[in-house]
Each structure stands twice: as structure tokens, then as C-alpha cells.
C-alpha positions as CSV (number, residue, x, y, z in Angstrom):
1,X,-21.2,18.5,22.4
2,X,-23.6,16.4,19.5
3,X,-22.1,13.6,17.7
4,X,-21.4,14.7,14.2
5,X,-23.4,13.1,11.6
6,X,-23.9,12.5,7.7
7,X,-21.9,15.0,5.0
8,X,-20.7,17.1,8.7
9,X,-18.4,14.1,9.4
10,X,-17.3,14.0,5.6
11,X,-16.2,17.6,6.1
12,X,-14.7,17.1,9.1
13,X,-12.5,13.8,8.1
14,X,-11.6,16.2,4.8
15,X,-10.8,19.3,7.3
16,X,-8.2,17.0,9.3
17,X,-6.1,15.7,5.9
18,X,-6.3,18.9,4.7
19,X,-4.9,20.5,8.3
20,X,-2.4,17.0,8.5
21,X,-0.8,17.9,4.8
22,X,-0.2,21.5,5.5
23,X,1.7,21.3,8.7
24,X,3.4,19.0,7.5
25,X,4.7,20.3,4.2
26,X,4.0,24.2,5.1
27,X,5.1,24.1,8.6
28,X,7.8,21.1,8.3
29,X,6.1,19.6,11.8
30,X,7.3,16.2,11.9
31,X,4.9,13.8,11.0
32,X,4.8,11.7,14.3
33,X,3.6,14.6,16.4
34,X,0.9,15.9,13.5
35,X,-0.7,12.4,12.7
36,X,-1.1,11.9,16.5
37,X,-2.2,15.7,17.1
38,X,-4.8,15.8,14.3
39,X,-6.3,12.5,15.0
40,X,-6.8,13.5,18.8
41,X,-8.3,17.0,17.5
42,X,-10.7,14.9,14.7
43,X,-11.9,12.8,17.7
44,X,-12.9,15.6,19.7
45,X,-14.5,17.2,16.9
46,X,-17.0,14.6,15.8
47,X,-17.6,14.3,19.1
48,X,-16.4,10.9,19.9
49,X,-16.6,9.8,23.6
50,X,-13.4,11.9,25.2
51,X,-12.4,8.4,26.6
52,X,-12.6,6.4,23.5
53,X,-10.5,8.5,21.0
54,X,-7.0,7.7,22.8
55,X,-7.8,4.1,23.0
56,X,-9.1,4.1,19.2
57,X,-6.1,5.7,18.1
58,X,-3.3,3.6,20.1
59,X,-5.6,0.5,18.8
60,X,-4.7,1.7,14.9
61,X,-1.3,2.5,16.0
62,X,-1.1,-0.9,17.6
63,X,-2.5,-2.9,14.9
64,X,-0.6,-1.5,12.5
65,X,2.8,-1.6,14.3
66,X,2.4,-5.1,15.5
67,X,2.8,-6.2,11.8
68,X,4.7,-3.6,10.7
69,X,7.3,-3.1,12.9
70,X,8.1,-6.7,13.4
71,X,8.3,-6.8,9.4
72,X,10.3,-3.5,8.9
73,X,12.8,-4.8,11.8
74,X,13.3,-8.2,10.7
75,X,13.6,-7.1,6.7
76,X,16.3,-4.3,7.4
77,X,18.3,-6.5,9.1
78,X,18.2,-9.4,6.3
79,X,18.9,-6.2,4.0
80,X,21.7,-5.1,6.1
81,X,23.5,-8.3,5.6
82,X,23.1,-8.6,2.0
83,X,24.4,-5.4,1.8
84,X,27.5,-6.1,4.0
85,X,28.1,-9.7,2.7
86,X,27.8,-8.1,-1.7
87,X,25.1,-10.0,-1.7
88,X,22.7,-6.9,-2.9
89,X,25.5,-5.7,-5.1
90,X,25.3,-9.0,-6.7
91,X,21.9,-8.9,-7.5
92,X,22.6,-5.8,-9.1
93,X,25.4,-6.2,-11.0
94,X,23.9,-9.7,-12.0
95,X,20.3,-8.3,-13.4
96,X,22.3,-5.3,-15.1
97,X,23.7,-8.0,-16.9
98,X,21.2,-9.3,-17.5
99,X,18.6,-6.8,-18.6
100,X,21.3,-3.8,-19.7
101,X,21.1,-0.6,-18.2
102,X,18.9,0.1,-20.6
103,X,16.6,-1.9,-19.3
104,X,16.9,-2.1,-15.9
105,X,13.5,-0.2,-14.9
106,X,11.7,-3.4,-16.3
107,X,14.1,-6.3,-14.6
108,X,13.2,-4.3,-11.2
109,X,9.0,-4.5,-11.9
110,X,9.3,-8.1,-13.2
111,X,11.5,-8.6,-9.7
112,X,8.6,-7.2,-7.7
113,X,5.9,-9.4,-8.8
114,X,7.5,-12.5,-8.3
115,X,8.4,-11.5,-4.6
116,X,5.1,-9.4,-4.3
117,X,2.9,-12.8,-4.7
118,X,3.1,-14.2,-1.5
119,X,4.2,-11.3,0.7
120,X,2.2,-8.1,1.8
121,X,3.5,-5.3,0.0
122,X,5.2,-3.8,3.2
123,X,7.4,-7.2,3.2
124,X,8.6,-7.3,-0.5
125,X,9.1,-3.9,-0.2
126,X,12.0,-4.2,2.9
127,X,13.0,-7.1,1.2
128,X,14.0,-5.3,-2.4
129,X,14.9,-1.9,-1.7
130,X,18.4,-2.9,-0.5
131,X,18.7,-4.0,-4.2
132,X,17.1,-1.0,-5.5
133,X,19.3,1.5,-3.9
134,X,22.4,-0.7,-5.3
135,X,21.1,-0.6,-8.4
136,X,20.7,3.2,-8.6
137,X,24.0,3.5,-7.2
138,X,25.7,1.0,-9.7
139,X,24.0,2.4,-13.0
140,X,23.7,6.2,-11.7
141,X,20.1,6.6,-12.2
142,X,17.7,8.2,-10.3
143,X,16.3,6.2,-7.0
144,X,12.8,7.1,-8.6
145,X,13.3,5.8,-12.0
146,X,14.9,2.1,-10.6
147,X,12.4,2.1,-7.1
148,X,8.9,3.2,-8.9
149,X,8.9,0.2,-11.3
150,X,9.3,-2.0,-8.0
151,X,6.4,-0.3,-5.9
152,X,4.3,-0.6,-9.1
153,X,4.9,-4.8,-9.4
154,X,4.6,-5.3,-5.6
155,X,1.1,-3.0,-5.1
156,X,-0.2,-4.7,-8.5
157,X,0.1,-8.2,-7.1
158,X,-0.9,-6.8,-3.7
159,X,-4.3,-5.7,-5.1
160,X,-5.2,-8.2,-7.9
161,X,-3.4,-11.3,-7.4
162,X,-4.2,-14.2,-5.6
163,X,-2.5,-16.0,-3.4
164,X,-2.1,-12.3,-2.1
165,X,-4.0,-12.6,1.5
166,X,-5.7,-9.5,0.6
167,X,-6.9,-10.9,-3.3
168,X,-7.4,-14.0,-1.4
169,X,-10.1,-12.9,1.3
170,X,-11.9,-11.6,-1.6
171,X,-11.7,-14.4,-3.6
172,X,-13.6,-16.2,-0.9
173,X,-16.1,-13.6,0.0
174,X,-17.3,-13.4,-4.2
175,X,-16.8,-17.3,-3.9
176,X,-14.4,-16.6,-6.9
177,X,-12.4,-19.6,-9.1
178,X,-9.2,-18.7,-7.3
179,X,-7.6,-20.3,-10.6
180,X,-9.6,-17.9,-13.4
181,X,-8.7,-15.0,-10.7
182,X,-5.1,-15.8,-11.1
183,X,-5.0,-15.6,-14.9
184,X,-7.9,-12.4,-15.3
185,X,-5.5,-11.0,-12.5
186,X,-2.5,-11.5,-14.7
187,X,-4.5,-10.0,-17.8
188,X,-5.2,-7.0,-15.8
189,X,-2.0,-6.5,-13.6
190,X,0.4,-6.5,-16.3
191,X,-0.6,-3.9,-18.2
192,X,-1.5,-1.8,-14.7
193,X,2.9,-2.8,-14.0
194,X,4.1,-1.7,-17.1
195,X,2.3,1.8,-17.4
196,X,2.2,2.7,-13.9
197,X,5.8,1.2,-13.0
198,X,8.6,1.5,-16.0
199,X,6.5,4.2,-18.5
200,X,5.6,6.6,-15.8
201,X,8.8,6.0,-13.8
202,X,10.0,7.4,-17.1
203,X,8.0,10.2,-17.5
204,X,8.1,11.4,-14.0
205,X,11.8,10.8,-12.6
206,X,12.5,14.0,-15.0
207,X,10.7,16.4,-12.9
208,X,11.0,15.4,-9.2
209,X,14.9,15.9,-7.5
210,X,15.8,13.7,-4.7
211,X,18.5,15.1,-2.5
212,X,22.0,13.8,-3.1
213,X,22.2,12.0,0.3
214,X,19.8,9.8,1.6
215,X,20.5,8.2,5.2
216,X,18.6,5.2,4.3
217,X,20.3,4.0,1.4
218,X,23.7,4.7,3.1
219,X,22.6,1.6,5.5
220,X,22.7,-0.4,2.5
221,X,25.0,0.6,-0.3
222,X,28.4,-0.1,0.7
223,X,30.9,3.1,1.0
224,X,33.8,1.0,-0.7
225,X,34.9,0.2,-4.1
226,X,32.6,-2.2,-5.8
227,X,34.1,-5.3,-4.4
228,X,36.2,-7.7,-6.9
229,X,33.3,-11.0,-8.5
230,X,35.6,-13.4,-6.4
231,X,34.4,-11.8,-3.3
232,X,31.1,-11.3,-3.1
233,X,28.8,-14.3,-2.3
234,X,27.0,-16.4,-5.3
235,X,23.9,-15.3,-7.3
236,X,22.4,-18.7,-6.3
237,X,22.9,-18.5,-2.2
238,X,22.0,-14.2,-2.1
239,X,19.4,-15.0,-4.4
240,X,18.0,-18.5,-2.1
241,X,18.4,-16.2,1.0
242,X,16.5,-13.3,0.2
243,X,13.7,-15.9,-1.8
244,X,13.6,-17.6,1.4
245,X,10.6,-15.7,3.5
246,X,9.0,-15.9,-0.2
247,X,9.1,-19.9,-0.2
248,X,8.3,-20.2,3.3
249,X,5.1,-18.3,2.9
250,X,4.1,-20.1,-0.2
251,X,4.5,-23.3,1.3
252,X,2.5,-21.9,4.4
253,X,-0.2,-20.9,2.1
254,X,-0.2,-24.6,0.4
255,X,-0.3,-26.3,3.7
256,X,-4.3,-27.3,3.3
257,X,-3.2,-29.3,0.3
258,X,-0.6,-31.0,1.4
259,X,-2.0,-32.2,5.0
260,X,-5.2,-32.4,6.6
261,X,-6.0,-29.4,8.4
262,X,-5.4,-28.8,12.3
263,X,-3.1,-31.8,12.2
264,X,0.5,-31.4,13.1
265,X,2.6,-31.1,9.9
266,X,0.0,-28.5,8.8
267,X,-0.3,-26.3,11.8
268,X,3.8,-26.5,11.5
269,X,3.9,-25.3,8.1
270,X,0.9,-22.3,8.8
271,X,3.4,-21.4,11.6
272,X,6.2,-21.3,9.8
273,X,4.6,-19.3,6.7
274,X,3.6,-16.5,8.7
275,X,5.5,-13.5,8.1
276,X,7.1,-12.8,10.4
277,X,8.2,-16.4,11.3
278,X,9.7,-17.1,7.3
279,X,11.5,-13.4,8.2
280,X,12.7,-14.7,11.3
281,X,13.9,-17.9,9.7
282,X,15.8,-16.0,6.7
283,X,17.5,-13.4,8.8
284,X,19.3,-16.3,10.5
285,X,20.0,-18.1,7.6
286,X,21.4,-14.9,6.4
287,X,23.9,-14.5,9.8
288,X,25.2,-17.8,8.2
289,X,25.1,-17.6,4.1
290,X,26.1,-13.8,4.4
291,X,28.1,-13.7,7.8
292,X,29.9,-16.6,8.6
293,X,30.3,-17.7,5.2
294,X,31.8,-14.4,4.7
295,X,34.5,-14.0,7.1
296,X,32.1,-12.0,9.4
297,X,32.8,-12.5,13.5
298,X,30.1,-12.8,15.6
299,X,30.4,-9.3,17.0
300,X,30.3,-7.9,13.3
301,X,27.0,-9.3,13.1
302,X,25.2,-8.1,16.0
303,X,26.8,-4.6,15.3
304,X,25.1,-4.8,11.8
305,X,21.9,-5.9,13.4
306,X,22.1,-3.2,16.2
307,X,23.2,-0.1,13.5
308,X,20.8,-0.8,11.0
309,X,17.6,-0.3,13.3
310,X,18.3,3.4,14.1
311,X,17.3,5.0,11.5
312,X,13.8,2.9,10.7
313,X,13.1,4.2,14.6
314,X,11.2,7.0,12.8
315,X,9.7,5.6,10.1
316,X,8.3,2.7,12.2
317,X,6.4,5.5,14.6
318,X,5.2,7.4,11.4
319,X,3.6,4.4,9.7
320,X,1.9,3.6,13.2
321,X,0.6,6.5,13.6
322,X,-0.8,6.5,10.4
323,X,-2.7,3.2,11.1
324,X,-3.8,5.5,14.6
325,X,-5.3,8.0,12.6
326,X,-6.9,5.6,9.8
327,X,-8.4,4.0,12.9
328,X,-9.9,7.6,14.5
329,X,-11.3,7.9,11.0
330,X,-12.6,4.4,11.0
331,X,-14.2,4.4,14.1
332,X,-15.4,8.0,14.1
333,X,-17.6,7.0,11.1
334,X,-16.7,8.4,8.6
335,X,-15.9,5.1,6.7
336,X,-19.6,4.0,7.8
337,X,-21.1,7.4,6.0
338,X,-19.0,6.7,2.9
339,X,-20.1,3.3,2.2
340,X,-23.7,4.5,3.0
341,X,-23.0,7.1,0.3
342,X,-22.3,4.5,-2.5
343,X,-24.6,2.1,-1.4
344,X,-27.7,4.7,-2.2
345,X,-26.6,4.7,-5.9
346,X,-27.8,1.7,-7.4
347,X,-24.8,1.3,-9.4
348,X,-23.5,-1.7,-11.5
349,X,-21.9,-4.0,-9.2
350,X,-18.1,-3.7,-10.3
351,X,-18.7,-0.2,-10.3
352,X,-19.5,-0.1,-7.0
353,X,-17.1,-2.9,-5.5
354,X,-14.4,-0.5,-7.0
355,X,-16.0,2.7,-5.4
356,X,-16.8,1.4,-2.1
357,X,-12.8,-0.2,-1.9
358,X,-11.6,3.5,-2.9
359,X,-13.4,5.1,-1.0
360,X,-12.7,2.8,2.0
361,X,-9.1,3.2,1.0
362,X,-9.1,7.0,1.0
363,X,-10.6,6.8,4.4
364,X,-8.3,4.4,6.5
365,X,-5.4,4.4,3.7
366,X,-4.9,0.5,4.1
367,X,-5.7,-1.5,1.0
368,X,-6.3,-4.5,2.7
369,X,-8.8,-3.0,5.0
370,X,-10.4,-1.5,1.9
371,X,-10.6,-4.9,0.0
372,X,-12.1,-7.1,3.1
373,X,-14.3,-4.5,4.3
374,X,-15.6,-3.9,0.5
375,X,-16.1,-7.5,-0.4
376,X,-18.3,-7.7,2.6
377,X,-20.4,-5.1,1.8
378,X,-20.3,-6.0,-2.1
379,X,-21.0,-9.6,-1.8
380,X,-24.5,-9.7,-0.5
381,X,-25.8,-6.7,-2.8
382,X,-24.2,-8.4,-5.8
383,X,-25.4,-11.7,-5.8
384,X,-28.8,-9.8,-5.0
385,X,-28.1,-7.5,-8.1
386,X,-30.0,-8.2,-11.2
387,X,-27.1,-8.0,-13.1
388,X,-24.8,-11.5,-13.5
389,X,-21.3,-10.3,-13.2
390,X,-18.6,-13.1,-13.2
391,X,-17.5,-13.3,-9.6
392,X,-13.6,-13.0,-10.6
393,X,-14.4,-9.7,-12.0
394,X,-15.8,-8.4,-8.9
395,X,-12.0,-9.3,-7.2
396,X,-10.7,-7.1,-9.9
397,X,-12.6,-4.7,-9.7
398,X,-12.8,-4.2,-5.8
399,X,-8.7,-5.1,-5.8
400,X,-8.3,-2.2,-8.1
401,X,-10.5,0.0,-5.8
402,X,-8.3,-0.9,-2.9
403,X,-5.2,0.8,-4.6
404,X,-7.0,4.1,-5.6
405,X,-4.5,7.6,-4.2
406,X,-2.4,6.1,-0.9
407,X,-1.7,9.2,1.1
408,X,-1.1,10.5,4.6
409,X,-3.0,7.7,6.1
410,X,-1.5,4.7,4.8
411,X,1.6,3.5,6.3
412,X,3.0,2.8,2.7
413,X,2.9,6.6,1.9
414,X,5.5,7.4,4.3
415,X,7.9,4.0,4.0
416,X,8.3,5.0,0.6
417,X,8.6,8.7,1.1
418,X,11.3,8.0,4.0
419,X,13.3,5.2,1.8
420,X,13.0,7.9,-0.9
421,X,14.4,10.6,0.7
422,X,11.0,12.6,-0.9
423,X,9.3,15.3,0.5
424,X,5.2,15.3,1.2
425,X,4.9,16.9,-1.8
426,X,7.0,14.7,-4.1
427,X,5.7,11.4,-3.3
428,X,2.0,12.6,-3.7
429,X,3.6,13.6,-7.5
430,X,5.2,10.0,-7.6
431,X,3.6,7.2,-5.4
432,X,0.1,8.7,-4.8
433,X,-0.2,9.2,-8.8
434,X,1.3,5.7,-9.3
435,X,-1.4,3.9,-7.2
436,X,-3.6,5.9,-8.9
437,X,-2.5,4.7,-12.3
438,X,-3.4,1.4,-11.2
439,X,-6.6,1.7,-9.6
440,X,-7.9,3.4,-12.8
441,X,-6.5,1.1,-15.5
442,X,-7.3,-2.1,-13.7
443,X,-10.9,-0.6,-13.2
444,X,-11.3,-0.1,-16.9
445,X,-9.7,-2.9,-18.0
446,X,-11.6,-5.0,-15.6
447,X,-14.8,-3.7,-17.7
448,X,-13.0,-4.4,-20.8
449,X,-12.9,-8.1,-19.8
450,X,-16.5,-8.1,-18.6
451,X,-17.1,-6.8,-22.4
452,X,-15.4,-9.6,-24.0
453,X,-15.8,-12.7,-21.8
């Protein structure tokens, strides 16, 4: 059998979503088995060596899972201790307080961009959800209306705000003014937040149902009566504990600044600013400002730690074999036709920095793959362009790209549809819209700016 070539593999890539979302929704096959079905079937189909489609699908699976897993693991247990310490619940109760009840959509988007800035968006999102199921609990609102607002702040500053890795690489590759990409990035993001995260959150939460129970949040809402103030750990420590992975990976991405490079104090703080190393770090901080400092034994602590990994066993095999079929995708060629496609167009060079990301992104479903593949195709043909475009625009642009419709291939789709409790269905209504939302209105604001500056 031929290799499949030009629009053929298009149709084929199309063929195996289209097959992946109906037996999933239509035939209720779990997820796990499909993804890993369909990808083998797509392989076979665009007639990649027999040999090569298992390895390129356990390479995407692996890939993605040796970040994820490790991130997803390590956040549910910090989560699990706040939870079991009223650490989350004080959070809660403090930005109801805060913000009113009224208001508590927007305290949860502005919460997600400060965490968002220096974590991927998988990472802030294990770190806050704890607090957004305690919120929805504590005020009686819908999950969707408190949790949408959150997704919208963390996938914002994922896309278009440096020092995001992802906005970062692409800072470098435009040889952007990381500075002037900060504050266009802020001009832009904002806006994307607001209507994307609080205004559609309350537009949308009217129409979609999530099921009374949801296993997930029972891991981290706490059965018993809200516990008396006297009891539950400070606002200061829970909120220095959960922060804590944040700072790390701040200071890891200052370390150039502070000392030379490749000498010891700075390869220390790189180390200790990886993710999964500033997780690591905070968890055990947590087993003492949430554990011991509460009264918790030693064996009440590994029991949390052992209970609360159960139920993300699922999830964590969905999301990497999401990243398995993104990477059948990838190196089936289909991303290589699609960037050939929008290459032939001659099109202004923020237009096509934004289509080459989106489409990219609607291939593999990562966003950071999307944004570091696109800037290195983008680069060279805009600084080649006869148009001058401001270099911090093109970060915008191809950021906002990078967020266009997450769906069945994008780990991201089904954390949020698990931790939701949503069907397939429901989060393409919710989250798939949402990124959307984004991708749109950064790309049009983007041009707005280009107008004006």
C-alpha cells in the first residue's frame, strides 16, 4: 500500500477525528481505548511504515506523560492537602470576601493569570481547581461559571504572555523586546480573559448541566461542615504554599540575571525551577504547613497521598494518549501538508503566523507545539516579507494562533472535561468555544494594535 499524499492525508487526518468523536460520544467507548485504536487505524491508512506507527504513537504518549503525569501527580497531591488541612476552603471563603459572590467569576480569572505566568497551563490548572471546586461548593454556583473564568486566565497567559516558556521561545525566534511583549501581551490578553472567561462563563453556564456528583471534586471538597476560622490554616501560609511552585519557577527563569550562566548557583536555581522540581519542593512543604502543622500523623498523610491518585489514573492515560495520537498525526504528515497549505498563500505575515499556529494546533492539539513549530516557520518568511511588522506583534499573533478550538487531541480537552464532570459534547460547547474566543479576539486585536502603533 502507497503512502498517502497532499489533500488525501488531510482527509484522512479529518476521517479519524471525525471517527474518534463519534465513538466516543455515540458509542460511549472509553476514550483510552479509541484514541489508541484510531491512531493505530490512521497509521495504517496513510500508509506509514507498519513498524513505525506503534513507536510514533508510544513516543507522543510518552512525551506527553513524562510531563504530564509527573505534574498531574505531584499537583493533586499538593491539592489534596490543602483540601484536608482548609487550606482550599480558606482561599475560598477569603476571596468570597473579598470579591462578593457577586463577583467571584472575576477574582477566579484574575487568580489564574497571576499563577498562569510562570507555569504551563496543565500546572496552574492542578494547582487551582481544588479552589475552584470549593468555591462552587461554598457559593452554590455552577463548577462551569467559577472554573471557565480560571481556564480562560491560565490559557491567556499560556498563549500571549511572556515569561510563559511557550510566549518565550517565540519571543526569541521573532527576536522580540521580551519587555514591549509583556505589556502588547497585557493589552491583548485582558480583554481575551474577560470576554472569553467571566462574560461567556455567564452566558454559557445557563445551558450546559453538569451532573450533581462529580468524583473529582469529592477528592477535594471536604464532606464535613465548613470548619470553624480558628481551624483552618492562615491565608498567608495556604496562600505561600500553593504560590510556592510559582516562585520557584520564577526565580528559575531569572537565574541568567542573577548568576553567570553554567556556574553553580545558576544551574541550582534552573534545577530547582523546573516543574516538576518547585512541585516536588511544595508538596513537602505542604506535608508540613498543611499536615503537621495541622494535627495530621504521618500515616494520615501518606493515606491522602495514596487515595488521591486513583481517580487521576484515567485521566493521566487519556491525556497521553492524546499526545499519542497528536504525534501519529504529526509524523504521518499531515502537520507538514498543512503548513505547506498556508505557506502557498502569500499572506500578510501576522496573518499567517496566526494560521500556521492554528492550524498546527488543530493538528497535534498542543499549543506549545503549535507556537515553536510556527515561529520557526514564520520567522524566516517574515523578516524576508516585504511588509515591516513589529516583531512583538508576530508573538501575538502566532500566540493567539496557538489557542485556536482545543479538542480530542490536546491533553487539556480531556483534564478539563474529566475535572468537569462534562461530556464530549459539553466541553466542545464550553472549553473548545472558550479557546476559540481567545484565538479570534487576540488575532483581531493584535491587528488593531498594528493599526495604531
Amino acid at each position: 500500500m502507497g503512502v498517502a499524499h497532499g489533500s488525501m492525508l488531510l482527509i484522512y487526518a479529518l476521517v479519524a477525528i471525525a471517527a474518534l468523536i463519534l465513538l466516543i460520544t455515540r458509542f460511549k467507548v472509553y476514550p483510552f481505548l479509541v484514541l489508541i485504536i484510531v491512531s493505530l487505524l490512521l497509521g495504517l491508512a496513510v500508509g506509514m511504515p507498519m513498524d513505525q506507527i506503534v513507536k510514533s504513537f508510544e513516543t507522543g504518549n510518552g512525551n506527553t506523560l513524562g510531563h504530564i503525569a509527573i505534574v498531574v501527580g505531584l499537583g493533586t497531591m499538593l491539592g489534596k492537602m490543602m483540601a484536608e488541612s482548609g487550606g482550599a476552603e480558606r482561599i475560598a471563603t477569603t476571596l468570597i470576601r473579598w470579591f462578593g459572590e457577586k463577583n467571584i467569576h472575576w477574582a477566579m480569572m484574575v487568580v489564574a493569570i497571576i499563577v498562569g505566568l510562570p507555569v504551563f497551563f496543565e500546572v496552574g490548572f492542578v494547582l487551582l481547581i481544588p479552589i475552584a471546586f470549593n468555591v462552587a461548593k461554598r457559593t452554590g454556583k455552577s463548577l462551569l461559571l467559577i472554573g471557565l473564568p480560571m481556564v480562560a486566565g491560565l490559557s491567556v497567559v499560556h498563549g500571549l504572555i511572556p515569561p510563559h516558556p511557550a510566549a518565550l521561545l517565540a519571543v526569541q525566534a521573532y527576536h522580540a523586546d521580551i519587555g514591549r511583549t509583556i505589556a502588547y501581551g497585557l493589552m491583548v490578553g485582558v480583554p481575551c480573559a474577560i470576554i472569553a472567561g467571566p462574560l461567556f462563563a455567564l452566558f454559557i453556564h445557563r445551558f450546559i448541566k453538569l451532573p450533581e456528583s462529580n468524583p473529582l471534586s469529592e477528592q477535594f471538597v471536604s464532606k464535613a461542615d465548613p470548619k470553624p476560622d480558628s481551624e483552618l490554616p492562615g491565608f498567608g501560609i495556604t496562600l505561600f504554599t500553593i504560590l510556592l511552585p510559582v516562585i520557584l519557577m520564577l526565580i528559575g527563569s531569572w537565574a541568567d540575571l542573577v548568576f553567570a550562566p553554567k556556574t553553580l548557583p545558576n544551574n541550582l536555581l534552573h534545577f530547582v525551577g523546573t516543574s516538576d522540581v518547585a512541585l516536588l519542593i511544595a508538596v513537602l512543604v505542604s506535608f508540613w504547613t498543611f499536615g503537621a502543622q495541622r494535627g495530621f500523623t504521618r500515616e494520615q498523610i501518606q493515606k491522602f497521598c495514596g487515595d488521591c491518585l486513583a481517580p487521576i489514573a484515567g485521566i493521566t492515560l487519556i491525556v497521553g494518549a492524546g499526545g499519542g495520537f497528536g504525534r501519529v498525526l504529526m509524523d504521518s504528515g499531515v502537520s507538514k501538508q498543512i503548513v505547506e497549505l498556508a505557506q502557498n498563500e502569500h499572506l500578510s505575515p501576522l496573518l499567517l503566523g496566526w494560521l500556521v499556529a492554528a492550524l498546527i494546533r488543530l493538528a497535534t492539539g498542543s499549543a506549545t507545539v503549535a507556537m515553536t513549530t510556527a515561529c520557526g516557520i514564520v520567522a524566516p518568511i517574515a523578516s524576508a516579507s516585504a511588509m515591516t511588522v513589529k516583531p512583538e506583534l508576530l508573538v501575538l499573533a502566532t500566540g493567539s494562533g496557538s489557542l485556536i478550538f482545543s479538542h480530542v487531541n490536546d491533553g487539556g480537552f480531556w483534564l478539563i472535561k474529566e475535572y468537569f464532570g462534562m461530556t464530549v459534547g459539553q466541553t466542545f460547547k464550553t472549553w473548545s468555544l472558550l479557546e476559540t474566543i481567545i484565538s479570534l479576539l487576540g488575532l483581531g486585536l493584535t491587528f488593531a494594535l498594528a493599526a495604531v502603533l
